[in-house]
Every structure is written in structure tokens, then in C-alpha cells.
TORKOL-4160 file (C-alpha; in steps of 0.2 Angstrom, whole numbers, padded with zeros to 4 digits, m for minus):
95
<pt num="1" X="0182" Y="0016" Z="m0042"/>
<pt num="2" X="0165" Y="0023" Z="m0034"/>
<pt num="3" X="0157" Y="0012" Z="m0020"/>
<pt num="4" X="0144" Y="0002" Z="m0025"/>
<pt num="5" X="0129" Y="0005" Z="m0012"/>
<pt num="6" X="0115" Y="m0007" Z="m0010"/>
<pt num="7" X="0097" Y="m0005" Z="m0015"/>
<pt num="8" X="0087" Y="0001" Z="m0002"/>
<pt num="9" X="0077" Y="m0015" Z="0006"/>
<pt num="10" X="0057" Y="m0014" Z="0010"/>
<pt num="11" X="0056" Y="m0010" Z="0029"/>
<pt num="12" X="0047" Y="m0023" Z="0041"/>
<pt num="13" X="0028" Y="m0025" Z="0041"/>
<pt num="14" X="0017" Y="m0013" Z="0048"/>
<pt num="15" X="0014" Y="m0015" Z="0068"/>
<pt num="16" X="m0006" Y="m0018" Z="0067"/>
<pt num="17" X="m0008" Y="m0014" Z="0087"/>
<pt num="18" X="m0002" Y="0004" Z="0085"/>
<pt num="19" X="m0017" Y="0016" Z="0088"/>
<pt num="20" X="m0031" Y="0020" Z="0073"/>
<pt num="21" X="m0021" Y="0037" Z="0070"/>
<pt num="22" X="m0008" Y="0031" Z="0066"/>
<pt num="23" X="m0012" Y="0016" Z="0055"/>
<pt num="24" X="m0022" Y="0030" Z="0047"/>
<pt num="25" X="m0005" Y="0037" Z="0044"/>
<pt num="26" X="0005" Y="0022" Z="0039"/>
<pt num="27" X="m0009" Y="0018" Z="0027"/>
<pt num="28" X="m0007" Y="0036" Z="0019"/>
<pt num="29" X="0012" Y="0034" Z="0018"/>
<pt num="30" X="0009" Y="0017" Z="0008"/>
<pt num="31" X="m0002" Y="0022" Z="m0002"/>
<pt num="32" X="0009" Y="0038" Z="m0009"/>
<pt num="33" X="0021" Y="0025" Z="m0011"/>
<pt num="34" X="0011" Y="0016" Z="m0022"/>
<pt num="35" X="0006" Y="0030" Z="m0032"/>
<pt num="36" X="0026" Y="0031" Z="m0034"/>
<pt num="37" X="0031" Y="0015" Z="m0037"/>
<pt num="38" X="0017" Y="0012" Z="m0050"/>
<pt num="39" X="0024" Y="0029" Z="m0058"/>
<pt num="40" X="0041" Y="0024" Z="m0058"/>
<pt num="41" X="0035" Y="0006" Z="m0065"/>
<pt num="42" X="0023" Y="0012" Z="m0081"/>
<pt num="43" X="0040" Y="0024" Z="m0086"/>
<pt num="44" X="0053" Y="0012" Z="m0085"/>
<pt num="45" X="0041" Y="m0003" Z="m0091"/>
<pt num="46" X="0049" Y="m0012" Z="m0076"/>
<pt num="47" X="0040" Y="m0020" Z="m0060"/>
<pt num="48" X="0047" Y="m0020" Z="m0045"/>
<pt num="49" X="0044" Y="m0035" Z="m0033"/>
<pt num="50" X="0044" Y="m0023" Z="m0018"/>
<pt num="51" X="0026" Y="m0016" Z="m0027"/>
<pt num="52" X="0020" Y="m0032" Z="m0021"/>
<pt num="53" X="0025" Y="m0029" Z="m0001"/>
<pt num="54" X="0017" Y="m0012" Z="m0003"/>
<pt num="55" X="0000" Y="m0017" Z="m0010"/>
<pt num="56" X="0002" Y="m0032" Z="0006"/>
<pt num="57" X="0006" Y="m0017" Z="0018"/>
<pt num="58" X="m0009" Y="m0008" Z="0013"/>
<pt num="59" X="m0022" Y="m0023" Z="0013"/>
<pt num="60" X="m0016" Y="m0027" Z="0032"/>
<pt num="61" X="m0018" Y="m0009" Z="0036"/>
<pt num="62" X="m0034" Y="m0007" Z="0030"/>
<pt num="63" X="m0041" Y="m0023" Z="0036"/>
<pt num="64" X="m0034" Y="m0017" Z="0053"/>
<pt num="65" X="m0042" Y="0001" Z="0051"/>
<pt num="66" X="m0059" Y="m0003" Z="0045"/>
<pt num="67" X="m0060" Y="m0020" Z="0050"/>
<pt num="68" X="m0069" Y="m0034" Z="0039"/>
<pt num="69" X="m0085" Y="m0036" Z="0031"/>
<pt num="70" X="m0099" Y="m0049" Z="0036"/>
<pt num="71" X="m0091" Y="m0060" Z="0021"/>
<pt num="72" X="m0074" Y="m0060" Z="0032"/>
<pt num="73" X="m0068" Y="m0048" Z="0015"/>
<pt num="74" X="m0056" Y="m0033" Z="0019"/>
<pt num="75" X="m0065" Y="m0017" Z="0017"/>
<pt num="76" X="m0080" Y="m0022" Z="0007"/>
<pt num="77" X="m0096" Y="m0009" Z="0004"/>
<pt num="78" X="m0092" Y="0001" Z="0021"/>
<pt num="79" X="m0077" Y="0008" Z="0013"/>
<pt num="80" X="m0086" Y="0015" Z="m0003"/>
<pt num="81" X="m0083" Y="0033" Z="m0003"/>
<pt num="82" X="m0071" Y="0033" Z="0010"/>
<pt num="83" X="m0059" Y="0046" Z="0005"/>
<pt num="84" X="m0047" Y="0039" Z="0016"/>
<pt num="85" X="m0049" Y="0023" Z="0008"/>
<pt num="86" X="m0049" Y="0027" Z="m0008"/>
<pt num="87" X="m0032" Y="0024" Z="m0017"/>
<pt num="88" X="m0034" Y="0043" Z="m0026"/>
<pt num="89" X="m0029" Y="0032" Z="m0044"/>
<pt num="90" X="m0035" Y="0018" Z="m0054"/>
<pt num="91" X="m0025" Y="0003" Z="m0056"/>
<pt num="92" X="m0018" Y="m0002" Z="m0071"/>
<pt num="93" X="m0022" Y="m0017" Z="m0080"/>
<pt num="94" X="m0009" Y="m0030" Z="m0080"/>
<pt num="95" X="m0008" Y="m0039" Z="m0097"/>
């Protein structure tokens, strides 16, 4: 009988007093794993709950990078055209 392995398991959170390079880097690797996970998601009309710790992962990464906005909002206007910021897809609509 074959072995049955585990699912792999979301890694711990993102250390947000590592320098700017590499959060810059850790927010790439997030985002691509986005772009994945949302692939893998609209073909197999499934939704995995890790989706969630990504799209988490990302929002402390940025907030961390580019700091907040005078409304105390992650990113906000200051990230608009930001090709580091920008996601490089749209996000689908749930419903």
C-alpha cells in the first residue's frame, strides 16, 4: 500500500524586521503564489483556505514596505502605479 503523505502546511508568517530588500522579496514570492493559488482555484472550482494566509501575508508585507497612509490604510494613493505593488492580475469576483 503506498504511503500517504501529508499536505504540505502554510509556513510561519513573514519576519516584518527583516530589511526592505528582503520584504521586497518575500512580498514577490507571495504574490506569485497568489497568481498560483488563484489559478489552481478557478480550474479546479475549489478554494483553498491557505488563499486566505497568502492574501494576509501579502497585506503585512506591504504595510511593512510602504508603510500606511495618513487614513492609518495599508498602501493607500502612494502605492498607485507601483509596479512593485501592483498584484500584475485582477482579482476575481467572488459570488
Amino acid at each position: 500500500m503506498a504511503e500517504c503523505k501529508e499536505r504540505p502546511r502554510a509556513g510561519a508568517p513573514p519576519r516584518l524586521d527583516e530589511s526592505k530588500e528582503i520584504l521586497l522579496e518575500l512580498l514577490n514570492a507571495e504574490r506569485a503564489r497568489l497568481k498560483v493559488a488563484l489559478r489552481i482555484e478557478e480550474e479546479r472550482k475549489i478554494v483553498f483556505p491557505e488563499t486566505s494566509v497568502i492574501i494576509r501575508d501579502i497585506q503585512k508585507l506591504t504595510t511593512a514596505v510602504y508603510g500606511k497612509d495618513d487614513a492609518g490604510e495599508s498602501g493607500g494613493d502612494k502605492n498607485k502605479g507601483n509596479p512593485d505593488f501592483d498584484l500584475g492580475f485582477k482579482m476575481p469576483k467572488l459570488g
